[in-house]
C-alpha positions as CSV (number, residue, x, y, z in Angstrom):
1,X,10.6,9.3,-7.0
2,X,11.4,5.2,-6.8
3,X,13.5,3.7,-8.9
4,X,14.3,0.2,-8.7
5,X,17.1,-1.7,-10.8
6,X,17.4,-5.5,-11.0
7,X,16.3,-5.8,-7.3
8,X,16.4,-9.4,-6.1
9,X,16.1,-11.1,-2.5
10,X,17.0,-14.0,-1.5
11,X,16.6,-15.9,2.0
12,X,18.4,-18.0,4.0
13,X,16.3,-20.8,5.7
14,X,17.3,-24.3,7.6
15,X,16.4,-25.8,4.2
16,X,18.2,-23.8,2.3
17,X,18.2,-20.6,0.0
18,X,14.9,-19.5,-1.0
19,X,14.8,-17.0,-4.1
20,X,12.4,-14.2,-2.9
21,X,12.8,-11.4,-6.0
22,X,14.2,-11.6,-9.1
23,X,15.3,-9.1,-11.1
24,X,12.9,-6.2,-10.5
25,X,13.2,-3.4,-12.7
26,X,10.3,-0.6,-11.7
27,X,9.7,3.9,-11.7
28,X,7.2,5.1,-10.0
29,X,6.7,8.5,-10.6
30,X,6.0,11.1,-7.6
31,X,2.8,11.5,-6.9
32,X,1.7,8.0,-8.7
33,X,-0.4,5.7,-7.1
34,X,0.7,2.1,-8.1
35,X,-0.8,-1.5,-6.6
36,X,1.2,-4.7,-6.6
37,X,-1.3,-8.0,-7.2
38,X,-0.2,-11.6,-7.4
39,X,-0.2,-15.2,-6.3
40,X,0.6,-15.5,-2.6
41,X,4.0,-16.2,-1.7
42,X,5.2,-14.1,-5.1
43,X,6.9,-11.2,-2.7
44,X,4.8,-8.1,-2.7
45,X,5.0,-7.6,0.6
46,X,9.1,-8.4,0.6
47,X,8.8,-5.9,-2.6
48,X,7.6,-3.0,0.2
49,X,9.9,-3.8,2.9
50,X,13.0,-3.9,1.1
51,X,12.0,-0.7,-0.1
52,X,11.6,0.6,3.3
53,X,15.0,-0.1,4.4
54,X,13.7,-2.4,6.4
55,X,15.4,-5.5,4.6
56,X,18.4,-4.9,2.8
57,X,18.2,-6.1,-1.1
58,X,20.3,-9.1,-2.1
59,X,20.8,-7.7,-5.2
60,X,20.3,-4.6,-7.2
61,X,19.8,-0.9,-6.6
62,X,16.8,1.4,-5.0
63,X,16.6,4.7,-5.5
64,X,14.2,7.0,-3.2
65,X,13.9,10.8,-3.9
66,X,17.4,10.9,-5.6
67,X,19.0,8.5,-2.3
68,X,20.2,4.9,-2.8
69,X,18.1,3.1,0.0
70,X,21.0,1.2,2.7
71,X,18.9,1.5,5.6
72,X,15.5,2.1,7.1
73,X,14.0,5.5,5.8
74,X,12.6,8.0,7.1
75,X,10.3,9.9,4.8
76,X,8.2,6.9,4.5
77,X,4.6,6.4,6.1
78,X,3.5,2.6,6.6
79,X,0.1,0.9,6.8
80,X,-0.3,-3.2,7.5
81,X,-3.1,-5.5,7.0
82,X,-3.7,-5.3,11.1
83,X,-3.9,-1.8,12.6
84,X,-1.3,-2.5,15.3
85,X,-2.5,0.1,17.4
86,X,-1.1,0.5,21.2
87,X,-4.5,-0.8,23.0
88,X,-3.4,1.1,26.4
89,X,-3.5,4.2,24.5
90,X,-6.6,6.7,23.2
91,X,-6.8,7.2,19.3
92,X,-4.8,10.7,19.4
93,X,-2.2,9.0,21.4
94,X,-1.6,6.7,18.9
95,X,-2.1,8.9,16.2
96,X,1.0,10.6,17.4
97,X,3.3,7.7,18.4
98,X,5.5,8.8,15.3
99,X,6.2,12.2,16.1
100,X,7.7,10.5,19.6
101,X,9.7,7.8,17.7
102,X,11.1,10.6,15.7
103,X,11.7,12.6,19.0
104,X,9.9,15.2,18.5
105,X,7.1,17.3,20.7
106,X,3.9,15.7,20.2
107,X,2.2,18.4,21.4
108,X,3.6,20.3,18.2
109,X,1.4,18.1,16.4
110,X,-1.6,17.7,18.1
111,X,-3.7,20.5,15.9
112,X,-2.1,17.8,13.0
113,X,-3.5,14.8,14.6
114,X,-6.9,16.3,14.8
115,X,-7.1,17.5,11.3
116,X,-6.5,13.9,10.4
117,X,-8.6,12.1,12.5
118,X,-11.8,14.7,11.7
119,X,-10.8,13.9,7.7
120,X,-11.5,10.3,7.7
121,X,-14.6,10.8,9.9
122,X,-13.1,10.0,13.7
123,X,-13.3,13.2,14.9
124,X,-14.6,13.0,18.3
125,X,-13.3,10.0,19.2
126,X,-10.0,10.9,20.1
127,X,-9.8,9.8,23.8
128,X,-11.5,6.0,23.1
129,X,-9.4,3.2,23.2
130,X,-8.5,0.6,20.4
131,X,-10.9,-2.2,21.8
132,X,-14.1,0.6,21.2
133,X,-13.5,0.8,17.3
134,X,-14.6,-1.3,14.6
135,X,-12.1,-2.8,12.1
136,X,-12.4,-0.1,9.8
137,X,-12.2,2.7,12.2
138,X,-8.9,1.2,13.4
139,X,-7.4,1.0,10.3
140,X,-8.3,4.7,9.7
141,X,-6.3,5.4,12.7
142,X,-3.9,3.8,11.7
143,X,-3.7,5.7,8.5
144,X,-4.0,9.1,10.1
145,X,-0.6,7.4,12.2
146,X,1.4,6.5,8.4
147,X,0.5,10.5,7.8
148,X,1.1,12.3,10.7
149,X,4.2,12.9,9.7
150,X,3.6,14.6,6.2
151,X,5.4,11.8,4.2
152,X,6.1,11.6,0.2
153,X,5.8,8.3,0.4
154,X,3.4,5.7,1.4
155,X,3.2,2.0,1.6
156,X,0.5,-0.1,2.0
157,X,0.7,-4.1,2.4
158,X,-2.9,-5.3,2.1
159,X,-4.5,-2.7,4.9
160,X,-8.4,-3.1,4.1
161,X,-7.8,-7.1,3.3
162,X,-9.7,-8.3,6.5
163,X,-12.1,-5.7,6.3
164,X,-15.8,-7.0,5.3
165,X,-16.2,-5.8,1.8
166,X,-18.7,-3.0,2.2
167,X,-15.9,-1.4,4.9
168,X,-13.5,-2.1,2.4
169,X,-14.6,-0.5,-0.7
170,X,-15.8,2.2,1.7
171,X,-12.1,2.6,3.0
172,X,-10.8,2.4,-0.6
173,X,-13.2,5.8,-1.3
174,X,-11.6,7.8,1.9
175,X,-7.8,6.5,1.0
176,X,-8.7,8.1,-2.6
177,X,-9.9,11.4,-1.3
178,X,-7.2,11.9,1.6
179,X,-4.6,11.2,-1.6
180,X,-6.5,13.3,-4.1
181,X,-6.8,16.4,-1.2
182,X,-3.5,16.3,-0.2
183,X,-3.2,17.4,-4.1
184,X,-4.8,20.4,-3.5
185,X,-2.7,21.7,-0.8
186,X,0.4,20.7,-3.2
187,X,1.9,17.6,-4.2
188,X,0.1,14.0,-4.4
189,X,2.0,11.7,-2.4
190,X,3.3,8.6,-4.0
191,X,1.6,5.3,-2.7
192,X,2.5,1.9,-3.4
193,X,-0.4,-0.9,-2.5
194,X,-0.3,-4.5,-2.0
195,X,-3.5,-6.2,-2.3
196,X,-4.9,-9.7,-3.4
197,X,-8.8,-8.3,-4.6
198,X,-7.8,-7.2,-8.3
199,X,-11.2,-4.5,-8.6
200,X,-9.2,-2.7,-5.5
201,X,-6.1,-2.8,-8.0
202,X,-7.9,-1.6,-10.5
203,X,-10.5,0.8,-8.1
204,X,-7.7,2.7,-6.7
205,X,-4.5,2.9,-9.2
206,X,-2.9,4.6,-12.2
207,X,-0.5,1.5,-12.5
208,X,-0.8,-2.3,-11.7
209,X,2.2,-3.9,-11.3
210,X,1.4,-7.6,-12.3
211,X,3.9,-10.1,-10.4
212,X,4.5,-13.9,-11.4
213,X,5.1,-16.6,-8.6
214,X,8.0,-17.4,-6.8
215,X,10.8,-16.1,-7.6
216,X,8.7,-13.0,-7.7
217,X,9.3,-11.1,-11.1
218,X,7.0,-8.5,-12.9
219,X,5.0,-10.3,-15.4
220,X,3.2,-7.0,-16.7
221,X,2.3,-3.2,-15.8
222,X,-1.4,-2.7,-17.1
223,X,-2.1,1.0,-16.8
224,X,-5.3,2.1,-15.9
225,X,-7.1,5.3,-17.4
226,X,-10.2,5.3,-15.3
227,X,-11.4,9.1,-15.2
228,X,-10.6,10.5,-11.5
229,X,-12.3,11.3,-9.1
230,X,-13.2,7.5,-9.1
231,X,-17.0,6.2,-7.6
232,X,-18.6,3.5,-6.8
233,X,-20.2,4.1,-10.0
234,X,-16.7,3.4,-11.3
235,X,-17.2,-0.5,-10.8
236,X,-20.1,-0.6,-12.5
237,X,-18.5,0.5,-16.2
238,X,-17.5,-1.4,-18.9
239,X,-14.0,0.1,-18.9
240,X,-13.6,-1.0,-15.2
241,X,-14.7,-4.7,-16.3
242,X,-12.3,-5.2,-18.8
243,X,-9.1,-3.8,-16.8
244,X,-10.1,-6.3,-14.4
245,X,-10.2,-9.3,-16.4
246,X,-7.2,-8.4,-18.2
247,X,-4.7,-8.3,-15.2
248,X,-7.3,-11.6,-14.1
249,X,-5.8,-13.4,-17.2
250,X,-2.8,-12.0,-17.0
251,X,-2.8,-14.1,-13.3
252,X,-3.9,-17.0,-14.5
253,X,-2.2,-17.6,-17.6
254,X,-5.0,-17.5,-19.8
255,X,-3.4,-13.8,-21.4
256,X,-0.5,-16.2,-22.6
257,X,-2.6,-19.4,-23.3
258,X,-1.4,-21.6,-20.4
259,X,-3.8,-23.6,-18.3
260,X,-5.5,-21.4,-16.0
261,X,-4.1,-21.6,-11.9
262,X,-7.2,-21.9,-9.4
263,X,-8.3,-18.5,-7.9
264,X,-7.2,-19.8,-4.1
265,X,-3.5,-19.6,-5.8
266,X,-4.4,-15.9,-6.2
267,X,-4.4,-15.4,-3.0
């Protein structure tokens, strides 16, 4: 599904050339579902955009679904850290702002919309307005929005990070049972995350991709053989513990023996 090949990005500022990406070699298999953690600044979130299309790579190759990536794509759903939802317009409005972008009849996928709203619990509320939902019940707006559309693919930069962590880990439940329903009707989709909390990592993924500090490079992939369908029970396990505090040392050195960073370096 994604294949990228000594991907590196670098910027131009008024100071001078700042080395984003170095060097990332990474597959993700269809249907995986992979998080990105690291030290702030390290590019995970440059990592997901220049995957997108949306910022072209200085270097190196991405592959999508068999197409070198030169532009923006389009088979691609996308959920940030703030909702961004259009506060002049209801919930199923919004819900179907990509089916207009793409120019086609929203009213063709109305019966869509509503599916998706009523499967993360917002059914009902389809005519409110931004400003009468809760943090949480925007987000899951504005991941009914990333999958209106039906897409393989779906990237995630840090959605549920200024959620309160109750919300959070109650958001991190409903992404894992849209992703393991949509299995049912067919194929899984393939979801990269960005996130800073290392037990979300660890909650939600079959892969952790491990990146160092600036330039960003992969410092390790720790796979994670949790038993699926995953509950909050799941935290509570041994196995859970140590996955954790293996990609926590693998963050702070201590896997390799160097001083340990402070956690607000983490992120």
């Amino acid at each position: 599904m994604i294949e990228l090949d000594r991907v590196g990005m670098v910027y131009q500022t008024v100071s001078g050339p700042v080395e984003a990406l170095r060097n990332i070699d990474l597959s993700v298999a269809e249907g995986e579902f992979v998080s990105l953690v690291g030290p702030s600044g390290c590019g995970k979130s440059t990592l997901l955009r220049v995957l997108a299309g949306l910022r072209p790579a200085s270097s190196g190759d991405i592959v999508v679904d068999g197409q070198r990536v030169t532009r923006p794509i389009a088979k691609v759903g996308m959920v940030f850290q703030a909702a961004v939802l259009l506060k002049w317009r209801t919930v199923l409005e919004n819900v179907l702002l990509p089916a207009e972008l793409a120019g086609l009849n929203p009213k063709r996928y109305r019966d869509r919309a509503r599916e998706l709203l009523k499967l993360v619990g917002l059914s009902g509320f389809e005519t409110k307005r931004p400003g009468e939902l809760s943090g949480g019940m925007q987000q899951r707006v504005s991941l009914c929005r990333a999958l209106l559309l039906d897409p393989p693919l779906l990237l995630m930069d840090e959605p549920f990070g200024a959620l309160d962590a109750m919300t959070r880990d109650d958001m991190n439940i409903e992404l894992l049972r849209i992703w393991g329903e949509a299995a049912e009707g067919g194929k899984r989709k393939t979801v990269l995350f960005v996130t800073h909390s290392i037990p979300e990592a660890v909650f939600l993924s079959d892969r952790v991709v491990v990146m160092s500090p600036r330039p960003g490079r992969i410092a390790e992939i720790v796979g994670i053989d949790l038993p699926r369908p995953r509950t909050v029970e799941t935290r509570a396990t041994a196995d859970f513990g140590a996955r954790s505090l293996a990609i926590y040392d693998i963050l702070t050195g201590r896997a390799e023996g160097r001083p340990a960073q402070p956690l607000q370096a983490l992120g």
